[in-house]
FIVO-582196 format. One record per residue: residue number from 1; residue in three letters; chain; x, y, z of N, C-alpha, C in turn. Coordinates in steps of 0.1 Angstrom, whole numbers. Atoms other than C-alpha are relative to their C-alpha. Layout:
! residues N
    nr   rest   kette     n_X     n_Y     n_Z    ca_X    ca_Y    ca_Z     c_X     c_Y     c_Z
   NUM    ALA       A       X       Y       Z       X       Y       Z       X       Y       Z
...
! end
This chain:
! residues 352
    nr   rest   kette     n_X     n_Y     n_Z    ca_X    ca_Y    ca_Z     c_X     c_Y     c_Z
     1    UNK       A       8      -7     -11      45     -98    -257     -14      -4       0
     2    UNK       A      13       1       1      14    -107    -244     -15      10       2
     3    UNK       A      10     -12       1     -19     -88    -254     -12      -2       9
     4    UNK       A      10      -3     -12     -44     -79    -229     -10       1       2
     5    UNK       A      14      -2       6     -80     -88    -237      -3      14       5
     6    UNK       A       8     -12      -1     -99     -52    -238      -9       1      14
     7    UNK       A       6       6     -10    -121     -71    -207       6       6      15
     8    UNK       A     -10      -2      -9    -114     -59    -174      -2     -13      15
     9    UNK       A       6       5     -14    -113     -80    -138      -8      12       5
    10    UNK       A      11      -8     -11    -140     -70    -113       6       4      12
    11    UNK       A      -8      -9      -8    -114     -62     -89      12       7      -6
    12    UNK       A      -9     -10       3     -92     -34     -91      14      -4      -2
    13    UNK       A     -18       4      -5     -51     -42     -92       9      15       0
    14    UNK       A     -11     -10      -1     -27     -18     -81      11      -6       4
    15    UNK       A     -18       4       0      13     -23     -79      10       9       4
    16    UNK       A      -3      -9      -7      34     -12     -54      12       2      -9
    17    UNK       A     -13      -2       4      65       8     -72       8       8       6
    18    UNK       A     -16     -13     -10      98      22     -51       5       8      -8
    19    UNK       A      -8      -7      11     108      50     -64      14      -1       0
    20    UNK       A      -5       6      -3     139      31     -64      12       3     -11
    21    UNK       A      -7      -4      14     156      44     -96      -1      16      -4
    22    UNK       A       4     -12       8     156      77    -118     -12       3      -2
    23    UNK       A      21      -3       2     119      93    -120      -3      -5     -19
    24    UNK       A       1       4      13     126      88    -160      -3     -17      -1
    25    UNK       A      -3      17      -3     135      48    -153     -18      -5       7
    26    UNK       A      14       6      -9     105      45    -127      -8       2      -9
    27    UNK       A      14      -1      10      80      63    -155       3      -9     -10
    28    UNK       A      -3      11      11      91      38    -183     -10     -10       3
    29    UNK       A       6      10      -3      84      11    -159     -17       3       4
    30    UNK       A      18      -1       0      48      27    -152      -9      -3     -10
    31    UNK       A       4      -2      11      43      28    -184      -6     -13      -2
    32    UNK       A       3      14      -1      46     -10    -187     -10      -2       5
    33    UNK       A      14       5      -9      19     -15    -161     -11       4      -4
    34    UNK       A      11      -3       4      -3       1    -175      -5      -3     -16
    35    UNK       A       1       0      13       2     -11    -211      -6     -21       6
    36    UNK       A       3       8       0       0     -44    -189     -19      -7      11
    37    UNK       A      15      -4      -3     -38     -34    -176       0       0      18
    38    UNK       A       1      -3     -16     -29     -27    -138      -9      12       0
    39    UNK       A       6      -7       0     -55      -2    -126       8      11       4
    40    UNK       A     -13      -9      -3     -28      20    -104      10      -6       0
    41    UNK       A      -9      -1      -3       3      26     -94      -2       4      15
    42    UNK       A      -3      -5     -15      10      28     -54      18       3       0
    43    UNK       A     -15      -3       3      46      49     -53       1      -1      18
    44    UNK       A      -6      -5     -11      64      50     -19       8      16       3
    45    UNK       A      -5     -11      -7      71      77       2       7       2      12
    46    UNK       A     -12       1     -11     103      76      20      11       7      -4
    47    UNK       A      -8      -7       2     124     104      13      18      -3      -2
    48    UNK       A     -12       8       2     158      91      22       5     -14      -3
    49    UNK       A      -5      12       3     157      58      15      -3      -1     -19
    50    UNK       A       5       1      13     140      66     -22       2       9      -6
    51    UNK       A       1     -15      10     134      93     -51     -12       5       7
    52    UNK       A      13      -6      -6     111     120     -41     -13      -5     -10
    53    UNK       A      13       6       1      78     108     -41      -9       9     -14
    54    UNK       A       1      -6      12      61     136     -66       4       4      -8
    55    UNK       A      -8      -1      12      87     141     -86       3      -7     -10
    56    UNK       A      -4      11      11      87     109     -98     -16      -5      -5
    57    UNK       A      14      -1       3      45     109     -97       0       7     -11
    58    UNK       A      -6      -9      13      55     136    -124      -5      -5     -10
    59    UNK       A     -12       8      12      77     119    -145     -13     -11      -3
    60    UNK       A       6      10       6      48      90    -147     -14       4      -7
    61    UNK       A      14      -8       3      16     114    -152       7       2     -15
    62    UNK       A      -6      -7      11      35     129    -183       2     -17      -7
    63    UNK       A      -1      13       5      43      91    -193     -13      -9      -1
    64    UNK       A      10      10       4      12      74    -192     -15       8      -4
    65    UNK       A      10     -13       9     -23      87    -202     -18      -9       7
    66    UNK       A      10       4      -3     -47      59    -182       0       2      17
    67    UNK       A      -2       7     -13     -35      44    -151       4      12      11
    68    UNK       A       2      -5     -11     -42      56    -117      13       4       7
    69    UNK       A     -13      -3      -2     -14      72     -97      -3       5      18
    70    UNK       A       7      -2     -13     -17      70     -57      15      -3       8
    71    UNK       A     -12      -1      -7       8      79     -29      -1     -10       9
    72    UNK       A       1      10      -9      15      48     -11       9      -2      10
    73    UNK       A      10     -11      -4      19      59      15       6      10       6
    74    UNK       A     -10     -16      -8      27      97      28      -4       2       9
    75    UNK       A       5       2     -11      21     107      62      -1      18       2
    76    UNK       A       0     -19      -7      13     143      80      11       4       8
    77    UNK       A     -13      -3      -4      46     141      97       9      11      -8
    78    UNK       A     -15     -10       5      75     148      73     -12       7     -17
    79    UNK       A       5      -8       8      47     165      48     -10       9       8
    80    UNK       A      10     -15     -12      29     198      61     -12      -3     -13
    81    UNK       A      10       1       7      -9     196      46      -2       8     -14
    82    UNK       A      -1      -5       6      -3     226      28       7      -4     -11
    83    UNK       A      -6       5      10      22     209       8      -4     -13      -9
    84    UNK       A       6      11      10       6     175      -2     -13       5      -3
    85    UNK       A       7      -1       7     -24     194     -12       3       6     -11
    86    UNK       A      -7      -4      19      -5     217     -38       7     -13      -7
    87    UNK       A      -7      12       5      14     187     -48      -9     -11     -13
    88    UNK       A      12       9       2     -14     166     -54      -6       5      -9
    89    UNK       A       9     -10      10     -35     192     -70      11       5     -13
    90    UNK       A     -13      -1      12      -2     199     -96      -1      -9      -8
    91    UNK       A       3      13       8      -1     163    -105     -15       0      -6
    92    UNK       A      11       1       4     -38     164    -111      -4       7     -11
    93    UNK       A      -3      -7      13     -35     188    -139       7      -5     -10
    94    UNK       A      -1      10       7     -14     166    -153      -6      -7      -8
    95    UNK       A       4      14       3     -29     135    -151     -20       3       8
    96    UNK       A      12       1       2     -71     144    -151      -3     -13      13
    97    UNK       A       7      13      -1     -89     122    -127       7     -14       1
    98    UNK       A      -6      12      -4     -64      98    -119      12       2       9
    99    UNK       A      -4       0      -9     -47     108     -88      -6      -5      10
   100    UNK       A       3       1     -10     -51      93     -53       7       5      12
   101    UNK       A     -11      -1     -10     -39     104     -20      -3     -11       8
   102    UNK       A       4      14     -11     -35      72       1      16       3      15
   103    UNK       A      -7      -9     -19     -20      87      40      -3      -6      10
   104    UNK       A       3       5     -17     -11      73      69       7       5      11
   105    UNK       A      -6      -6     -14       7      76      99      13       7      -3
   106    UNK       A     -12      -1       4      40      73      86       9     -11       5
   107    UNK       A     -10       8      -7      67      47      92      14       0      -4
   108    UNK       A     -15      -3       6     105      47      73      -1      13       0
   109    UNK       A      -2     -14       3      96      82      64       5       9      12
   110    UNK       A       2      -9     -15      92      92     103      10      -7       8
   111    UNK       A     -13      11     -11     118      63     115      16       2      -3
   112    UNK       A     -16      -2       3     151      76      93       3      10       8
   113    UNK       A      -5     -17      -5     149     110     111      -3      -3      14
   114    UNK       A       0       7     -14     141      96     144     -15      11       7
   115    UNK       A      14      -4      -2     101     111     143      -5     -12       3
   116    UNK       A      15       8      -8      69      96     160      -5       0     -15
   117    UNK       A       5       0       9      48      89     134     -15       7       9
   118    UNK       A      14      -8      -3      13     110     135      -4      -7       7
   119    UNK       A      10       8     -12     -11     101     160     -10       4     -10
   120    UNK       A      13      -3       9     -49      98     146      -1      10       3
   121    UNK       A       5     -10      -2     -61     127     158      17      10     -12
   122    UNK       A      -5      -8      13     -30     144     135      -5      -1     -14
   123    UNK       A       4       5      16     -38     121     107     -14       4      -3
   124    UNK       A      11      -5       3     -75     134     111       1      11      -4
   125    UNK       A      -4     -14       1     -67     169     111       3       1     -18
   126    UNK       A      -8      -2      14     -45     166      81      -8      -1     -11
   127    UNK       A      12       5       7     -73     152      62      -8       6       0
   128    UNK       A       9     -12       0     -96     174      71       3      16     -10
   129    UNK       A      -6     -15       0     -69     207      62       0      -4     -20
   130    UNK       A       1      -2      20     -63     192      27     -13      -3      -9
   131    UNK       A      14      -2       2     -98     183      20      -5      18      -7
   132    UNK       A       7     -19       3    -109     222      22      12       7      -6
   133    UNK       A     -13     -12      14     -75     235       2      -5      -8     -10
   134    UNK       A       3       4      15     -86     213     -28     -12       5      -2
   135    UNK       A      10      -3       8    -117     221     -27       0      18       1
   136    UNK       A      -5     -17       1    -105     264     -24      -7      -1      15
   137    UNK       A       2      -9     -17    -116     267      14       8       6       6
   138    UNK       A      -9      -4     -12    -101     290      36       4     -11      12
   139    UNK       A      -3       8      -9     -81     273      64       8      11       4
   140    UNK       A      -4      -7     -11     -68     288      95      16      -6       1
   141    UNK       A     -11       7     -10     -30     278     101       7      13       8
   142    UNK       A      -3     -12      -8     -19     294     133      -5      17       0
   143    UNK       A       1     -18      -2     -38     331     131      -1      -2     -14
   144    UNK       A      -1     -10      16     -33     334      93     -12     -12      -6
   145    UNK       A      14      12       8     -63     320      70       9       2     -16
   146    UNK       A      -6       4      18     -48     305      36      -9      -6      -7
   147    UNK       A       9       8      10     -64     291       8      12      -2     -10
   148    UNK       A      -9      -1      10     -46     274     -20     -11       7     -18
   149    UNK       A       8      -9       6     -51     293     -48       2      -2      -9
   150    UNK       A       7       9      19     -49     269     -80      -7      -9       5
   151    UNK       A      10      13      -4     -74     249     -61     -14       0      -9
   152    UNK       A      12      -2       6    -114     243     -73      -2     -13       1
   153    UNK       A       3      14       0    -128     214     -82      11     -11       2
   154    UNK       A      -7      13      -5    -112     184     -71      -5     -18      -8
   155    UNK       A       2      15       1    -115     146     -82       8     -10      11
   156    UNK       A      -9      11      -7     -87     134     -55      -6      -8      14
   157    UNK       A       5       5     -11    -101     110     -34      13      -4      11
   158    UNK       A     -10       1     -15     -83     103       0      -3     -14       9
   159    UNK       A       2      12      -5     -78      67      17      13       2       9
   160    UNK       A      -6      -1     -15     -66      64      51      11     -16      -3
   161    UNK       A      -7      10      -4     -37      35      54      -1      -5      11
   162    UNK       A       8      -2     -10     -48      18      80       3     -18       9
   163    UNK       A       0       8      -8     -37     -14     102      -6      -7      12
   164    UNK       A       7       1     -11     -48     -12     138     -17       2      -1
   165    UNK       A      13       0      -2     -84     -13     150      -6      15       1
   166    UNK       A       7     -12      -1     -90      25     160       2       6     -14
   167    UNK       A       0     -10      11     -71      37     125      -9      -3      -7
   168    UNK       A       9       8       3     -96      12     108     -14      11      -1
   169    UNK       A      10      -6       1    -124      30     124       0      15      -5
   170    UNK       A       3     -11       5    -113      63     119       1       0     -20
   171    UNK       A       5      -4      19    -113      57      78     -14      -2      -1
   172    UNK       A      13       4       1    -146      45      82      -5       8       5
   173    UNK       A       7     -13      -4    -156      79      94       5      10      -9
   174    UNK       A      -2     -11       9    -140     100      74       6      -2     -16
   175    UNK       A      -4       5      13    -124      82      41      -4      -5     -10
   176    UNK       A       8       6      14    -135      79       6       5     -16       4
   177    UNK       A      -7      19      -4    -111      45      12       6      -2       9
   178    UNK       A      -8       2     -10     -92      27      30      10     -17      -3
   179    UNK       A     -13       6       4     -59       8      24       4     -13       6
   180    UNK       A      -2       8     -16     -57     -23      51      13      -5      -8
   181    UNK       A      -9       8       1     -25     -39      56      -2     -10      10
   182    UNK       A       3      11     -12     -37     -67      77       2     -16      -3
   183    UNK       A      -1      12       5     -31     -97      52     -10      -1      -4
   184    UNK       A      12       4       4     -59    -117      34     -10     -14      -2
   185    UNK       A      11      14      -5     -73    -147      55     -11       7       2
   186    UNK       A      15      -1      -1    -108    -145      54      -6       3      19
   187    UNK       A       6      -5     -15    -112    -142      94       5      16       0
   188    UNK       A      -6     -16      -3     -88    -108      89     -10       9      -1
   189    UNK       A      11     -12       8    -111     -90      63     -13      -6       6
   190    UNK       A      14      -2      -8    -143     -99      81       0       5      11
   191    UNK       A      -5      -8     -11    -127     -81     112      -1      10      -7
   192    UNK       A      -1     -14       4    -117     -56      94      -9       8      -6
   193    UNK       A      15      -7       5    -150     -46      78      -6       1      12
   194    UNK       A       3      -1     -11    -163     -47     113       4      13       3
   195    UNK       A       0     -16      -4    -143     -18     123       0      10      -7
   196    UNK       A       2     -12       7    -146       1      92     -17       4       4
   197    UNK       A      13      -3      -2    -182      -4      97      -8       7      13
   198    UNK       A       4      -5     -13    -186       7     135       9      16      -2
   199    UNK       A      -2     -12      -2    -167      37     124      -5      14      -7
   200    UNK       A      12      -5       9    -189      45      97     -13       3       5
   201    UNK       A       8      -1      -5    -216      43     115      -1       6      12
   202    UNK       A      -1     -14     -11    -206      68     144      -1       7      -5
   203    UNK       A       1     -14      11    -211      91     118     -13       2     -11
   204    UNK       A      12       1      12    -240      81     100       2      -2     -16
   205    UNK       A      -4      -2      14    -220      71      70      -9     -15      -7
   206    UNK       A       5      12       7    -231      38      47      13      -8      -2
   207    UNK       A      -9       7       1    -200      12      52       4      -5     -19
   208    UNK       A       1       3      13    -210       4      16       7      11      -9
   209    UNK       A      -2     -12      10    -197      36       2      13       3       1
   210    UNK       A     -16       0      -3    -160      31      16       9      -7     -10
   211    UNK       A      -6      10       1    -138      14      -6      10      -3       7
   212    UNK       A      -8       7      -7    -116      -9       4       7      -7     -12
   213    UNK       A     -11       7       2     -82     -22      -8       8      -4       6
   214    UNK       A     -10      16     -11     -62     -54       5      15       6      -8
   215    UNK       A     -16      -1       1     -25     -48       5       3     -16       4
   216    UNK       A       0      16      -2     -16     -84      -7      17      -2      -3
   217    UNK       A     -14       5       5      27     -94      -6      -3      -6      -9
   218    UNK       A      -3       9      15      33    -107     -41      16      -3      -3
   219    UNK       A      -9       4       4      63    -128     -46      -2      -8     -12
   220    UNK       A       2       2       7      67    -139     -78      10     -17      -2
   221    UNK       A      -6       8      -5      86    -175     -81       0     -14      -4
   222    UNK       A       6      14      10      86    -208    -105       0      -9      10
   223    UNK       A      -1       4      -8      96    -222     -74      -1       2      18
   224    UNK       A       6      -3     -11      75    -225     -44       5       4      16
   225    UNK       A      -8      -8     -11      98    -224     -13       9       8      -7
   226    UNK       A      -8      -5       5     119    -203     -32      -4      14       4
   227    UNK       A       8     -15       0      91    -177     -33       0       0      15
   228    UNK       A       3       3     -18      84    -186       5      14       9       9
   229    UNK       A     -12      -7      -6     121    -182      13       6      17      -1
   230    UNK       A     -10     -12       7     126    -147      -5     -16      12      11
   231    UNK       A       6      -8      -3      95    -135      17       0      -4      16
   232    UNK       A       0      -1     -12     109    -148      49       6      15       7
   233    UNK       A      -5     -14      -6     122    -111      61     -13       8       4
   234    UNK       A      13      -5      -4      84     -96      56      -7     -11      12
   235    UNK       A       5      10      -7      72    -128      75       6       5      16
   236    UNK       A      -4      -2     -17      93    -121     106      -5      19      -1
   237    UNK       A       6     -11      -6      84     -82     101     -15       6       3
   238    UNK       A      15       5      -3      49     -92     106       3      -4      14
   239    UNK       A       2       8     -14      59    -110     137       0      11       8
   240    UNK       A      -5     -14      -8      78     -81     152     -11      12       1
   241    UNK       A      10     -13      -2      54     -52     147     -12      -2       4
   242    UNK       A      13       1      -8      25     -49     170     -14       3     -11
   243    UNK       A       8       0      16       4     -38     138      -5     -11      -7
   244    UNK       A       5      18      12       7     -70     118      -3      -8       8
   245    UNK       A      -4      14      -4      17     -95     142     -22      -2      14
   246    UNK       A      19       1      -8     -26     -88     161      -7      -9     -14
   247    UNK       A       5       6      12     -35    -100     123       1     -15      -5
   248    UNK       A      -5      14       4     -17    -132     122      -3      -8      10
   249    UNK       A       6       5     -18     -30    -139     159     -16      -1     -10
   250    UNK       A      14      -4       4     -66    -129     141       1     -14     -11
   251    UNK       A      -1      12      12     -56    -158     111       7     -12      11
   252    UNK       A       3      13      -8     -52    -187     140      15      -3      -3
   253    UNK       A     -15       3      -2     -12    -184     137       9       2      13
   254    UNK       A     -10       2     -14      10    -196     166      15       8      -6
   255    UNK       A     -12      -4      -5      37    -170     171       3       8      12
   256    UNK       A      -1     -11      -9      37    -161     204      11     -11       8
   257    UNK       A      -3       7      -6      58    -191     212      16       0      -8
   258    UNK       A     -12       2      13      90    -183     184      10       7      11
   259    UNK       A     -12      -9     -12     126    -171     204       5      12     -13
   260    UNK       A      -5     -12       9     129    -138     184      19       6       2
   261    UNK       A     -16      -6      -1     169    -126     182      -1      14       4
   262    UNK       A      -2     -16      -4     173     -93     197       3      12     -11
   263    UNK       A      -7     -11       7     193     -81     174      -7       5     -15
   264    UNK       A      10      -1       8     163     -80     150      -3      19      -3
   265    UNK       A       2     -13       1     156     -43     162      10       9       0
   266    UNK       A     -14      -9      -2     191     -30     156      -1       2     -13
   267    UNK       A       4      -3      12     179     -31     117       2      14      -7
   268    UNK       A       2     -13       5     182       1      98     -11      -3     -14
   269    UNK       A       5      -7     -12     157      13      93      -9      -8       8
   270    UNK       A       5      11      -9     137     -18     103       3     -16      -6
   271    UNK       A       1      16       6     132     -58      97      -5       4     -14
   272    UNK       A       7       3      15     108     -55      66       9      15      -9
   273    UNK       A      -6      -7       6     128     -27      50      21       3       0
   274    UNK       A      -8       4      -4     163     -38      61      10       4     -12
   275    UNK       A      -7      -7      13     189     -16      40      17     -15      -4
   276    UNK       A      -9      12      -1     217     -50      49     -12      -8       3
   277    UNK       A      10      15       2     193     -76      33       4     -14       4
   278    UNK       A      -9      17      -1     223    -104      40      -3      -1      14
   279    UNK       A       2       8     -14     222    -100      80     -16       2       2
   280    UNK       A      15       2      -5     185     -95      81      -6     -16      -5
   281    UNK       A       5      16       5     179    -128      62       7     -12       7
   282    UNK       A      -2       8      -7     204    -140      87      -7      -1      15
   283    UNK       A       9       3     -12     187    -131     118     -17      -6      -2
   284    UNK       A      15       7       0     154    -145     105       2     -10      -7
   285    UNK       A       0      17       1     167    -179     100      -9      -6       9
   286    UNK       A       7      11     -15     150    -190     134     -16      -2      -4
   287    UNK       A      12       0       3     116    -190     119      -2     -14      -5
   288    UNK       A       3      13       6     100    -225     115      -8       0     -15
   289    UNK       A       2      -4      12      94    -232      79     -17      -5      -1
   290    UNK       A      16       3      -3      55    -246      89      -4      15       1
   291    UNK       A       4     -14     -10      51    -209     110       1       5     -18
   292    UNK       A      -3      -9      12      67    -193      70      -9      -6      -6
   293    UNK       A       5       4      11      44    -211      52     -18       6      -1
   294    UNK       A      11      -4      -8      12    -201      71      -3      14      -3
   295    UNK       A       0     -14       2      22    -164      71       0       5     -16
   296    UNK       A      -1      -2      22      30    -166      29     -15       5       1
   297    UNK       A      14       6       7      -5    -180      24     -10      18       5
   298    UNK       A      12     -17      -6     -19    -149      50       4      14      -8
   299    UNK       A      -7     -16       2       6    -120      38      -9       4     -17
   300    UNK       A       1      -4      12      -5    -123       1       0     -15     -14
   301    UNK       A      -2      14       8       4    -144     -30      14      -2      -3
   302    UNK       A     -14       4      -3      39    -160     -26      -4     -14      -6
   303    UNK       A       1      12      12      48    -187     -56       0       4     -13
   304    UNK       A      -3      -2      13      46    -196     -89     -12       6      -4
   305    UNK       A      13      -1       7      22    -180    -114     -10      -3       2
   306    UNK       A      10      12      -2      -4    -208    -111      -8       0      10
   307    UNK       A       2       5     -14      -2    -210     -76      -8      19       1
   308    UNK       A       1     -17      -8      -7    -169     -73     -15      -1     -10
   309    UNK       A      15      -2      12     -39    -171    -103     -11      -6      12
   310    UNK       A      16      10      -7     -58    -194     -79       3       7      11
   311    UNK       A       3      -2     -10     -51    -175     -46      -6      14      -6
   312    UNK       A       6     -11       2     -60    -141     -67     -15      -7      -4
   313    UNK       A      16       3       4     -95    -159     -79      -6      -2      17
   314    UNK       A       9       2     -11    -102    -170     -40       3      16       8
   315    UNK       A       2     -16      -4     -94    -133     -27     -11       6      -7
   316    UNK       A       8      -5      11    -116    -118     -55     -16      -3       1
   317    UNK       A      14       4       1    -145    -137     -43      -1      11      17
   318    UNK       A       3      -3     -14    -143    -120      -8      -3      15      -1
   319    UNK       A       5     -15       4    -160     -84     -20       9      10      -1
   320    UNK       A      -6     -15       0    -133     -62     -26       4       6     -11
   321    UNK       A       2      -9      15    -128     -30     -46      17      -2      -5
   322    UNK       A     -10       2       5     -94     -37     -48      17      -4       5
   323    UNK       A     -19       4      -7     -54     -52     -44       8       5      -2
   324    UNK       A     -17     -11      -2     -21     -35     -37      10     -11       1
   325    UNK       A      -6      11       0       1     -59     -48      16       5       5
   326    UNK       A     -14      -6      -6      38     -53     -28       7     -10      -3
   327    UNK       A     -12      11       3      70     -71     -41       5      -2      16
   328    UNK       A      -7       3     -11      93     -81     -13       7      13       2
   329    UNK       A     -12     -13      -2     120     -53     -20      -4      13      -1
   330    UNK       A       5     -17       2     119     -15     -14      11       5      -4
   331    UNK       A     -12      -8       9     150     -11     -33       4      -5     -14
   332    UNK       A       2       1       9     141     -26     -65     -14      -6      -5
   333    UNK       A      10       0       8     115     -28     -90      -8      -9      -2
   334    UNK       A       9      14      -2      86     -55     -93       4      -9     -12
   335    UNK       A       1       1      12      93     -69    -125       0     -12      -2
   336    UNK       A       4      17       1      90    -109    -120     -18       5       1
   337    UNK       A      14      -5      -3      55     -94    -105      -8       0     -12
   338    UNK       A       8     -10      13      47     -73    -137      -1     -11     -14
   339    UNK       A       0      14      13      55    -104    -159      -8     -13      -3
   340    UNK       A      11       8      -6      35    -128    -141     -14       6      -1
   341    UNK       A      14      -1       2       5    -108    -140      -4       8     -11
   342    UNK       A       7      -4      18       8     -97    -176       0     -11     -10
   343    UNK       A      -2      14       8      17    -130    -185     -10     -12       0
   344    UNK       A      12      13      -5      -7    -152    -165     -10      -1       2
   345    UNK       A      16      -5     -12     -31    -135    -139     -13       5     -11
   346    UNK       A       4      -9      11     -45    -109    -163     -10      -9     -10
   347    UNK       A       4       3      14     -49    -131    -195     -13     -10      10
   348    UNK       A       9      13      -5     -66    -160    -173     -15       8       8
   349    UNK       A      10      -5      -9     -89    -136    -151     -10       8      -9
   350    UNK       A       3      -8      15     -98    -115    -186     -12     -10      -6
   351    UNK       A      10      10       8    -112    -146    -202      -4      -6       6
   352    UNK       A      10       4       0    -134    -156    -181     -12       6       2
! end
């Protein structure tokens, strides 16, 4: 096993884990990550397709004793505010100072049950309601005023997940952080600091006092199209979703000219989460392997070791507080990932 200089990187690492297994199984593997110097953990929150989300936040608080622990991501839909603030505030007793709430709209969570996902003005709200229950404020719901009432001090910061241009602005008005999923060519994240910063400054905030974490695809992969090929599914659900596919327009990528298959949106519950991985990898054959190669390079780091050490050193130069590294699959565990950057990234970014 390899040991993990004391040293830390200047950017943060977090690692997305599905709660994909038993909450016991999933905390083991937390453990790992954190024995292999990841900063957090980002858990998913998708009720039916996964283990429940704080139950298995739990199971890893009780298992580890450093490493960060952040909902990646829950939405004000299928959670009422009242509930992810006790929740939150539970785990935090646990686990001291190392919870995050990271909330967005919602999407599988809001898409199995056949819900909208929040509109901002919900996701403001929501944010606002659990805000003043951590910190013991009264809150009004409907006529009755509640407070939660193991609340008080608080340490949980709150980061907006955040894609489009207006959600953008609204973290940048009201969010300790902010989560982008937009990829990490260099024209993206200088957009996207743009509108954190015009929304920060509708408010008189200091853009400088936001963090910000890149949500980077991490395929792991001795073998270069290999990794390429195993991330053609996310690649077309980039194309597809009006969210991503403005971002890969923003990174000087021709897809407005590709013949998409229809039957793409017949998916359960979508393309990038495709519970029959065989016909989704068949309807996203039509993708030119130039167009896949383009999108890798934008989504994240896709490849070998080597190849992912040198795209994490040129990210790393581009100011941020921190990366959300996401496997391919939402129905198993990272663990080429967790090997690679305990094996390679880590030792190599440590020593220098």
């Amino acid at each position: 096993m390899v040991t993990v200089p004391s040293k830390k990187p200047s950017v943060e690492f977090y690692i997305r884990v599905p709660p994909c297994a038993p909450a016991n199984e999933i905390a083991s593997f937390v453990s790992q990550c954190e024995d292999a110097g990841f900063t957090g953990i980002g858990f998913l929150d998708s009720p039916l397709l996964l283990r429940e989300l704080f139950v298995t936040m739990t199971a890893a608080a009780q298992s580890t004793s450093s490493i960060r622990l952040a909902t990646a991501v829950t939405n004000p839909s299928t959670r009422h505010a009242s509930v992810t603030a006790s929740a939150a505030k539970t785990i935090e007793e646990i686990a001291p100072g190392r919870v995050d709430l990271w909330i967005g709209r919602g999407m599988t969570a809001t898409g199995t049950i056949g819900q909208s996902p929040a509109s901002l003005r919900e996701l403001k709200k929501s944010i606002e309601t659990i805000r003043s229950l951590l910190s013991g404020k009264p809150v009004d719901f409907n006529g009755i005023n509640s407070q939660l009432r193991h609340s008080g001090t608080s340490t949980i910061p709150v980061y907006i997940a955040a894609s489009g241009p207006k959600a953008l602005e609204l973290a940048g008005s009201i969010a300790d952080g902010v989560l982008i999923e937009t990829g990490i060519h260099p024209n993206v994240i200088a957009k996207v600091r743009n509108h954190i910063a015009e929304g920060a400054e509708k408010v008189g905030r200091d853009p400088k006092n936001i963090k910000l974490i890149v949500s980077a695809t991490t395929i792991i992969d001795n073998d270069l199209n290999a990794a390429r090929e195993r991330a053609r599914i996310l690649a077309v659900h980039w194309i597809v979703e009006k969210q991503f596919s403005i971002w890969l327009r923003t990174a000087e990528i021709d897809i407005d000219n590709l013949n998409l298959p229809s039957e793409l949106w017949d998916l359960y519950p979508d393309v990038g989460h495709a519970v029959n991985q065989e016909k989704a990898q068949e309807l996203c054959s039509f993708l030119p392997e130039k167009v896949l190669t383009k999108i890798c390079d934008t989504l994240g780091f896709i490849g070998p070791p080597d190849y992912c050490l040198e795209r994490v050193r040129e990210v790393s130069s581009y100011d941020l507080d921190g990366l959300f590294l996401k496997g391919e699959s939402t129905y198993e565990l990272p663990n080429r990932e967790l090997g690679a950057f305990r094996e390679t990234v880590f030792p190599s970014l440590m020593a220098r």
